[in-house]
N, C-alpha and C positions, 0 to 999 in steps of 0.2 A: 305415173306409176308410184306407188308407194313405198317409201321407205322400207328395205330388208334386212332385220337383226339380227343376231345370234340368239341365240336362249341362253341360260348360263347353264345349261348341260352339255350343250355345244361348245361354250367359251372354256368350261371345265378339260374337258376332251383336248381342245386347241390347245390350249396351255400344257397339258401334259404332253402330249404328242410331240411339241415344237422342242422338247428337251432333249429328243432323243437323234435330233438332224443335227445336219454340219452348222457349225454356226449359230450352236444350242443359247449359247448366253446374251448374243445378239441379237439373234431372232426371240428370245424368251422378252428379252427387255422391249423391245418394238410391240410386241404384244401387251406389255402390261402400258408402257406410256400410251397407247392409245386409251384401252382403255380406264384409263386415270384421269385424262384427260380429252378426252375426246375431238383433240386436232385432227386435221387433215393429211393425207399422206404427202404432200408437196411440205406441209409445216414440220413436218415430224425430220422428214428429210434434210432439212435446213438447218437444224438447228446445232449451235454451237456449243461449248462447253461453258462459252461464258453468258450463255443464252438463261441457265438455271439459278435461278435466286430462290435458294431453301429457308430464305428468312422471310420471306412472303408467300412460301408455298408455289411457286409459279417458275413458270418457262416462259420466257417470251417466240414469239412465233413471227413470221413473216405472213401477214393476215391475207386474204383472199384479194388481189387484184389492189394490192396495197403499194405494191414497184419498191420494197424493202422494207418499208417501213415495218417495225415490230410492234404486236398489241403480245400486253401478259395475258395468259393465257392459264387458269389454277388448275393445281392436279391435287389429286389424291397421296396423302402420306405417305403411302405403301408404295406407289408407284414412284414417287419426286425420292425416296431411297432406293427402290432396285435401278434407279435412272443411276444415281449418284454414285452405286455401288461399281457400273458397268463404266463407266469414266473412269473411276479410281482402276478399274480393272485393267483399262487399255491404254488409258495412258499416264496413270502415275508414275511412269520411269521419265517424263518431258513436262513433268510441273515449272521446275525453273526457265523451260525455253519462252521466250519471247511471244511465240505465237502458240502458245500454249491457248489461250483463252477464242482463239480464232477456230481451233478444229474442228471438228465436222465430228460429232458424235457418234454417228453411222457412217461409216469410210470405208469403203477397200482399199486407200491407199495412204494410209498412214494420220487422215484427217482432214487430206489438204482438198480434198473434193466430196464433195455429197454420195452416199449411195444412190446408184439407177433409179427408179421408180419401179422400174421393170425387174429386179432382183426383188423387191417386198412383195409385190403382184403375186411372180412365179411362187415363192415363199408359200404366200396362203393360198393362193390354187390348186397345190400342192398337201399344205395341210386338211385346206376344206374337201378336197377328194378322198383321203384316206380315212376321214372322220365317218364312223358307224352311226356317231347319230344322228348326221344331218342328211335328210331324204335325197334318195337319188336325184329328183329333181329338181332337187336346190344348190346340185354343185355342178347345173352346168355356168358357163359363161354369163354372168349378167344379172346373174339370181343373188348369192351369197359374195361376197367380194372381201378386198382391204376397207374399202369404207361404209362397210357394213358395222364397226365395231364405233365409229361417228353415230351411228344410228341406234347401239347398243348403248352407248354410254346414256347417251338420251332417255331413251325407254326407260333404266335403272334407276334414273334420275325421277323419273314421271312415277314408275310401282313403290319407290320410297318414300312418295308426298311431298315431293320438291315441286315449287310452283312453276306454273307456265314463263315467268317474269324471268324467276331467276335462271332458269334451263334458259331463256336465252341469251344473257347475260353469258352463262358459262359456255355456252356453243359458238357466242361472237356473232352472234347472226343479227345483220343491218334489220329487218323486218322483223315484228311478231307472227306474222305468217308465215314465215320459214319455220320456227318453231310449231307451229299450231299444226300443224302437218303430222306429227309425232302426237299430238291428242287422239288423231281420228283412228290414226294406228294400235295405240293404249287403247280405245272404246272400242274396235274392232276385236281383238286380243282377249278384253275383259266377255264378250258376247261368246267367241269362241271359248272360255272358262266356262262360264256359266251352264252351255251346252251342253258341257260331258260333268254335269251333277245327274248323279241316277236317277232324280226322279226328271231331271228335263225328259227323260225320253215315254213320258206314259202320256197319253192324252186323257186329254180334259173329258171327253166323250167313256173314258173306261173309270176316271174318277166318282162323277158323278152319278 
């Protein structure tokens, strides 16, 4: 099955939308560090306060079947600040505690445990249902998702002439065919473009 995006008329919408729920400035932030950086929802979940290093651009991440070990992982400026903003937000009254740099950035309970997986899920199932521009039959189950926005970040990376090389590099991915997956996607994309040019639809037969 091939990898499913968001469009960024879709991610537009999602971002606005997410403002307006309980839990607006942590579900906004969850939104953008994904797509800033395009980790997974297990890494996103994991991550600490002392996990962010703004002097390299980078979050370290708990990598995929890795048993803790952490890879840096870069994000985008605008996101590695509304990260930094939502730390300072929630817990700059416990800077001097001890286990201050151990918190759990997404917590329900003060830091000391990770968010569910299953509150982010509900989250955007949530979002992507009430969203007008994404086709009714892309919000059922299995279509659109949480790591649909993994697959987003990718594609943004691919429409802006970032190479195959470095997209995988920035996605962490052991093979170049994990990445390469995400071409065929772009080339399908780019066909579906070309198709709704006005004169795609004349034939050849009425030209000549």
């Amino acid at each position: 099955m091939n990898p499913r995006a968001f469009t960024k008329e879709q991610l537009d919408e999602l971002l606005c939308n997410v403002r307006l729920g309980r839990e607006a400035h942590r579900n906004f932030t969850i939104l953008w560090t994904f797509l800033g950086s395009g980790i997974r929802l297990s890494e996103l979940l994991h991550l600490q306060v002392e996990d962010i290093v703004p002097s390299r651009q980078e979050i370290l991440v708990r990598g995929k079947g890795k048993k803790g070990y952490k890879q840096p992982s870069k994000i985008t400026l605008s996101s590695l600040e509304i990260l930094c903003a939502y730390v300072k937000f929630r817990y700059g009254g416990v800077l001097e505690k001890p286990d201050y740099p151990k918190l759990f950035i997404f917590s329900d309970d003060k830091g000391k445990s990770p968010l569910h997986d299953s509150t982010v899920q509900k989250m955007f199932a949530a979002l992507i249902s009430e969203a007008s521009s994404i086709p009714e039959g892309d919000r059922k189950p299995y279509q659109l998702s949480v790591h649909s926005m993994r697959h987003s970040f990718a594609l943004f990376l691919l429409e802006s002439g970032v190479n195959i090389y470095t997209i995988k590099e920035l996605m962490r991915h052991a093979w170049l065919s994990s990445t390469e997956v995400y071409l065929k996607l772009f080339d399908s994309m780019l066909v579906k473009a070309i198709d709704q040019h006005p004169l795609a639809q004349l034939k050849a037969s009425d030209i000549f």
